[in-house]
N, C-alpha and C positions, 0 to 999 in steps of 0.2 A: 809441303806448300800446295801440289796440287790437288790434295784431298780437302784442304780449309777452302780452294778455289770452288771445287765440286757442291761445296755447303755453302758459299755466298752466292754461286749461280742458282742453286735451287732458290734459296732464302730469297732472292732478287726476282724470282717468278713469283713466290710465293707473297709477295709485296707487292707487284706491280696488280696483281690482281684484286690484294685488298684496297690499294688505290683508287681500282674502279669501281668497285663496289660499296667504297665512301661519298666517292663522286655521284653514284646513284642515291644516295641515301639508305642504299642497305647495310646499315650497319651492325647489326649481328653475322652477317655474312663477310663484313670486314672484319669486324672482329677474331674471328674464326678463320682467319688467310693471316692476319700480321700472328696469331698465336702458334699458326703452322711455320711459320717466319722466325719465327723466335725460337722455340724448339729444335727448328733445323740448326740453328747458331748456335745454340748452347748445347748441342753435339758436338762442334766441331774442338780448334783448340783457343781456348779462352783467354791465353797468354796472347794471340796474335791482334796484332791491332786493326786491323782490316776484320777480323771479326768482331772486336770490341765495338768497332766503330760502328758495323751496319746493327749488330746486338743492340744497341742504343738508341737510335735509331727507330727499327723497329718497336722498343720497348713504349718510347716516346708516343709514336703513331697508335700505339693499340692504350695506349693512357687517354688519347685524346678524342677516338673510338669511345671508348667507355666514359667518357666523359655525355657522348652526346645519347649513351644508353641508360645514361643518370645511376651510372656502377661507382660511384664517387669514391668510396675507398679505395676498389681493384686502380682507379684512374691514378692516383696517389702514392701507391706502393709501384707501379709501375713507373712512374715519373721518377722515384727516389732513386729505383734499379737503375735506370738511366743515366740517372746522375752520378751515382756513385760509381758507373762506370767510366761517365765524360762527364768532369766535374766542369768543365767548360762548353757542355751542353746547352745553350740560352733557350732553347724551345721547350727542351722537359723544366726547367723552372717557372716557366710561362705556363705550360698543363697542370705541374703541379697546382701551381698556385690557382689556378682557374677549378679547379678541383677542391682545392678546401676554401673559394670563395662559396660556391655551392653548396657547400657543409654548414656556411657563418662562421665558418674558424675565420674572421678576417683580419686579426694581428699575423695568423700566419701565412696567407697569402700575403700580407704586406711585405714580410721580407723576401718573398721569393720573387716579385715585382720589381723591388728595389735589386735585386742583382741583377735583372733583369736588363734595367735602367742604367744600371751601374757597368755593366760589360756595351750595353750600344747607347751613349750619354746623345748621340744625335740624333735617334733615330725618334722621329716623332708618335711613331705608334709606342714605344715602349715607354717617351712620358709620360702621354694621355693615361696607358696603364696605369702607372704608377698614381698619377694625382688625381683618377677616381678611385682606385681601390683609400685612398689615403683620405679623400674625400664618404667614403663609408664609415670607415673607421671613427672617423670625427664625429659626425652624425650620429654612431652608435654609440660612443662614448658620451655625445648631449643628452643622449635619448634617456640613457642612464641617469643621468646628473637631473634630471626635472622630474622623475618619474616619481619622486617623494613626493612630488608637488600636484600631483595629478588625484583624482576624489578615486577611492577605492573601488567603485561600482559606479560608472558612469547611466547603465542603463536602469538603478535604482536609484537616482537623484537627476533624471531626468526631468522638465519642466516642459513637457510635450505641448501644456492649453497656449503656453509661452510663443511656441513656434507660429511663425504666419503660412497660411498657404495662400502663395497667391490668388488675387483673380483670373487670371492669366492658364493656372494650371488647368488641364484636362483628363486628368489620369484619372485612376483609381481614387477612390476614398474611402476610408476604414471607420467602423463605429466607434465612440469611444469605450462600450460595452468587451470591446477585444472579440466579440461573435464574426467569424470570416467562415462567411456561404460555400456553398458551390459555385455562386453567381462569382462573389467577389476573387475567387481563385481563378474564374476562369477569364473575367474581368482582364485579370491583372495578368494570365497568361497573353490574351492578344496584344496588350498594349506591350508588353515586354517586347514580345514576338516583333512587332513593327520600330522595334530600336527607339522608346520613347521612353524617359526615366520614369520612374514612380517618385513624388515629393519626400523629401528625405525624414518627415513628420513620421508617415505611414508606415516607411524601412524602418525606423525606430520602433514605432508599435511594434510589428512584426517581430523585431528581435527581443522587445520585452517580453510579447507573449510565448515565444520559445524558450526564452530563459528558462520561466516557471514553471514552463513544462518539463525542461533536461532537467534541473535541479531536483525534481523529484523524484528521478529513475534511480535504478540503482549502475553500478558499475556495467554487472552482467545482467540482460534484461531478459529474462523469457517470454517466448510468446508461444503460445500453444498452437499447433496444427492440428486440427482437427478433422475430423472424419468429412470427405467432403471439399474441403480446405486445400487451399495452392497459394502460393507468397512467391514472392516476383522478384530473386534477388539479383541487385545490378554491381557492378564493380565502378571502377573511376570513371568520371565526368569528368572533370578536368575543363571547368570552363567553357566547353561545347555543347553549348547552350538549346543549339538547332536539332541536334543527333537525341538532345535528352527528349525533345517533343519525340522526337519522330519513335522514339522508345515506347511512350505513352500511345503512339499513333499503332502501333503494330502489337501492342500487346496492351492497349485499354488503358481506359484513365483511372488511377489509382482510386479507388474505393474500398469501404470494410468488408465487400467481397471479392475485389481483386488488391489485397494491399502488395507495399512495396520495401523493400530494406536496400535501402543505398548505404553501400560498403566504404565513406570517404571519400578523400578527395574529391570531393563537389570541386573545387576552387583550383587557380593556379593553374598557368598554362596558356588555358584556353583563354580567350580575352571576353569572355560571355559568363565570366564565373558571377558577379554580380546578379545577373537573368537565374542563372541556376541556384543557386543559393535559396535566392528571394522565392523561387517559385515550391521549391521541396519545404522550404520554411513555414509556406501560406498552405502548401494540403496539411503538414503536419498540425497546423490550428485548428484548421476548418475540421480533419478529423484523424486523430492521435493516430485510429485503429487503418488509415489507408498509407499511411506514409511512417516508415523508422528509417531514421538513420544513425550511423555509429563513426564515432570520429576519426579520422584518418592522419595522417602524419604533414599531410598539407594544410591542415586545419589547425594549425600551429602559428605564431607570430614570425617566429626564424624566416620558414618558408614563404610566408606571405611575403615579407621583405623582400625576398629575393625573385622571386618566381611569378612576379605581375599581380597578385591580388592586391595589395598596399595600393600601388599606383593607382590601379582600376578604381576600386573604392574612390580613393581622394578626388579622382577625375571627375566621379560621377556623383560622390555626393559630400567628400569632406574627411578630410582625418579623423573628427571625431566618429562618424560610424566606423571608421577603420577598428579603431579604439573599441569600439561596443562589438564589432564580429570576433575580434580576439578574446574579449570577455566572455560572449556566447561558444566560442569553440571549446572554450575550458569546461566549461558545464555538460556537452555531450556526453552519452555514455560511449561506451569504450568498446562494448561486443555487444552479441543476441545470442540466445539458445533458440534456435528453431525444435520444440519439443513435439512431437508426435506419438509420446510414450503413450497418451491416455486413450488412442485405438490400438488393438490388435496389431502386430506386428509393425507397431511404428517404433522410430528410431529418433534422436538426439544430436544436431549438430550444430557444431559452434561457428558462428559468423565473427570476423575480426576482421582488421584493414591488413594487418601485416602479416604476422605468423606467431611464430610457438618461440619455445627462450632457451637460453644458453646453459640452461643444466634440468635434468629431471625434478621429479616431485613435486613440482607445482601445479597445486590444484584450485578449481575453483572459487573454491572458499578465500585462499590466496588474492584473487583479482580482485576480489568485491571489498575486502580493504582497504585495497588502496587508494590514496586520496587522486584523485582525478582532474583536480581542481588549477589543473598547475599546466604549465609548458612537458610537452614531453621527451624532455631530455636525458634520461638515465632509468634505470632498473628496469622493474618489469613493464611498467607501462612505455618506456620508449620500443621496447621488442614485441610488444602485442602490436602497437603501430607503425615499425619499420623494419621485420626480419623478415625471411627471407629462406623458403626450400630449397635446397639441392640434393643432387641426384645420389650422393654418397652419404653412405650411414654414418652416422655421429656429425657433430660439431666445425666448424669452419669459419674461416675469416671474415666477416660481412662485407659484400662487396660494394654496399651502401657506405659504406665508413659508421654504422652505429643500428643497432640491434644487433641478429645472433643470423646464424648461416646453419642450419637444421635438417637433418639427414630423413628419411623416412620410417628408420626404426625408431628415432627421437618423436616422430610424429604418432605413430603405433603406441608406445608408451603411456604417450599422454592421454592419448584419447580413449582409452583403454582403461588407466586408472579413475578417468573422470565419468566413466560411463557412459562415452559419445561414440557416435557413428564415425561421427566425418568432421573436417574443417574445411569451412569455405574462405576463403580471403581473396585478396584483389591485389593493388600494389605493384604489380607486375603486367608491363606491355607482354601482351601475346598476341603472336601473330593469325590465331584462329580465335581470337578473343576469351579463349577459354584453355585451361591446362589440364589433364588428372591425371595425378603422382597417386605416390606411398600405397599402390593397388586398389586404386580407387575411391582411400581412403581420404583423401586432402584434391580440394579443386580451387586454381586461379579463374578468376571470372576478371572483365577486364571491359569496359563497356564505354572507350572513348574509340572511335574509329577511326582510320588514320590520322592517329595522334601526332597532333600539333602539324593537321596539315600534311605530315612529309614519312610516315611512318609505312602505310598502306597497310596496317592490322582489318581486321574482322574488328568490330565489337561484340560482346556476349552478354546474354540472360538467362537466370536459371531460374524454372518453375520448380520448387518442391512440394510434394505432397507429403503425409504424417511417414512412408514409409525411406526417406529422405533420399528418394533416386531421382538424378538429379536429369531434366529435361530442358537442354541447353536449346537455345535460339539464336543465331547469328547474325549480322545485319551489318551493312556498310554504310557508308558515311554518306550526308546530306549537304548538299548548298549552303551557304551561309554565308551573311552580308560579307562585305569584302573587309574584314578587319582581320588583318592578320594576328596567330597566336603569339605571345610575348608580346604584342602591340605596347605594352603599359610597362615592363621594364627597362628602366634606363641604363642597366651596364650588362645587357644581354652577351655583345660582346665581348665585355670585360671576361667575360665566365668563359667564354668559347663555349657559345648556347648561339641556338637561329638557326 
């Protein structure tokens, strides 16, 4: 008895500290006090209920930690642990379940709600839970039932001469030629810039002309560095729309001699994804060779729903462009070969949003098969867009709940058999805005700065030249109008998000 006492007074320091440091918002550093928390109790003896109890407990707390590090799976096995050790636990079925609303699993946060509900039948917070999570469900079950109904390719049966623009408008205006200047890019950066919409005619253009441009890339895109030559790669935006200028501000405006590879995640999050989107959309017209991007895992319909781009959209211009940016995300390509082989001593590295896959031998040739055209929900294309390095070699659980969880000799393998340097990806908040694992060989780049407001990261950029050493830039985050992030999702709280 007083050695289990010994392990709950540690385990109880070891909590009260990740307490504060949730309370701060540092949540990686809580993370890492309730994991010291846990560890110290499942030391001790497992049979006693005073350590069951705080064990759960604690499990619960580091589920709902990782909940707000967007570890969505780790949040979920942890919540389960919980449970199955206090099957009358109501909080860890409230995490869980806020855990795979985040995922779009939301039949099964429904039931975890519904106990919820069902153990405190008076408690007003736990209806409200209950009859929006139920109120999702429904909505996504209509969404379903009409979707035969809806025209295959909205933004190829559009009837744009149809559209009025007021007299009234002031914005921007586009040729019907689809030619967008310098002028008109930069146009349409100030107007953005001073929080003024652009007519929803014009956002259409813009996305038709991007269609036609993705739709002819291939999966994998190469671009040559050449002698000379520097490319500007950034990681997630996320809707921080003011930090994306100030990127342009400190390292020049994208041109075919400073071009730029945005790694994803444009959208979601931030409540300025609309401004970002639209403005990486208008260099990539105006000129293919200053601006590439490659699509991200937030560039999905799921995500959108959930994470404020849906709402945003509709706010500002209508569900149907909602409907044409999910069309347009489908069409993006999926990675870049940054090639520098055709100078002397240059090297080959691959750009992707997430990371590498759940077993060897997949090779290049592999990616560019696959059909891309679709939601990124399974195989390899859901793990190019949502897995995930860790620090131990071989294979592991995804603490995402979906892609692959990839050691460094897994990374060494691959890039080895494919004849690459390096992998770049993004995906992941770092607190210096930039990572480099697997000996140099794999680098996170990470380019939203205190993210969502409350994070207090670096953001990062990385110049490469043909010999692929990578010359990282750091930079902290900028003012911006008083619209708070997640402004546009409506069950922010439902998720235990905010």
């Amino acid at each position: 008895m007083g050695e289990n006492s010994s392990f709950l007074s540690k385990a109880d320091a070891f909590k009260a500290s990740a307490n504060k440091a949730f309370s701060e918002r540092h949540y990686i550093n809580a993370e890492a006090s309730y994991t010291s928390a846990v560890e110290t109790l499942e030391a001790g003896d497992l049979e006693d209920d005073e350590i069951k109890k705080a064990l759960a407990i604690n499990l619960s707390n580091r589920s709902f930690t990782r909940l707000k590090l967007e570890e969505y799976g780790w949040a979920i096995e942890d919540a389960t642990r919980s449970i199955n050790i206090n099957p009358s636990y109501v909080k860890a079925y409230y995490r869980r379940g806020s855990a795979k609303l985040s995922l779009g699993k939301n039949k099964e946060a429904l039931q975890d709600f519904r106990y919820v509900a069902k153990i405190h039948p008076n408690d007003k917070d736990a209806r409200l839970k209950l009859k929006e999570c139920e109120k999702i469900v429904k909505q996504e079950a209509f969404a379903l039932a009409i979707q035969a109904d809806e025209p295959k390719s909205i933004l190829d049966t559009l009837d744009l001469e149809a559209m009025v623009v007021e007299d009234t408008y002031t914005g921007p205006r586009y040729p019907e030629d689809g030619v967008f200047t310098k002028g008109h890019v930069e146009e349409l950066i100030e107007h953005l810039r001073n929080q003024k919409p652009v007519h929803k005619k014009y956002a259409f253009r813009l996305l038709i002309a991007a269609k036609k441009v993705f739709e002819a890339m291939e999966n994998i895109v190469t671009l040559p560095v050449g002698s000379g030559s520097i490319i500007t790669v950034c990681g997630d935006t996320h809707g921080q729309y003011y930090d994306l200028l100030n990127i342009f501000k400190l390292n020049g405006m994208p041109s075919s001699e400073n071009p730029y590879l945005f790694n994803g995640d444009f959208v979601d999050r931030g409540s300025f994804s609309v401004e970002v989107i639209l403005t990486l959309l208008a260099l990539k017209i105006h000129d293919p060779n200053c601006m590439h991007l490659t699509r991200g895992n937030h560039e999905s319909e799921s995500m959108n729903k959930i994470y404020g781009f849906e709402g945003e959209v509709k706010a500002k211009h209508g569900e149907r462009l909602f409907k044409s940016f999910s069309e347009l995300f489908r069409t993006m390509p999926l990675a870049y070969i940054l090639d520098g082989t055709p100078v002397s001593g240059g090297k080959r590295a691959l750009v992707l949003h997430g990371g590498l896959f759940s077993r060897d031998g997949v090779m290049l040739e592999d990616l560019q098969k696959l059909d891309r055209f679709r939601e990124p929900d399974t195989g390899l294309m859901a793990e190019m867009l949502w897995s995930d390095p860790r620090k131990e070699n071989g294979w592991g659980t995804s603490k995402r709940g979906i892609g692959a969880s990839f050691g460094p000799d897994v990374t060494k393998r691959f890039l080895d058999a494919n004849n690459l340097e390096l992998v770049v990806r993004s995906h992941e908040l770092k607190d210096e805005g930039y990572e480099i694992e697997a000996d140099g060989r794999l680098i996170t780049v990470f380019s939203a700065p205190n993210y969502c407001d409350q994070m207090g990261n670096s953001g990062a950029y990385i110049r490469f030249k043909s010999d692929m050493k990578p010359n990282i830039s750091q930079f902290k985050a900028v003012p911006h109008p008083d619209v708070k992030p997640m402004a546009y999702v409506a069950n922010a709280g439902l998720m235990g998000l905010g």
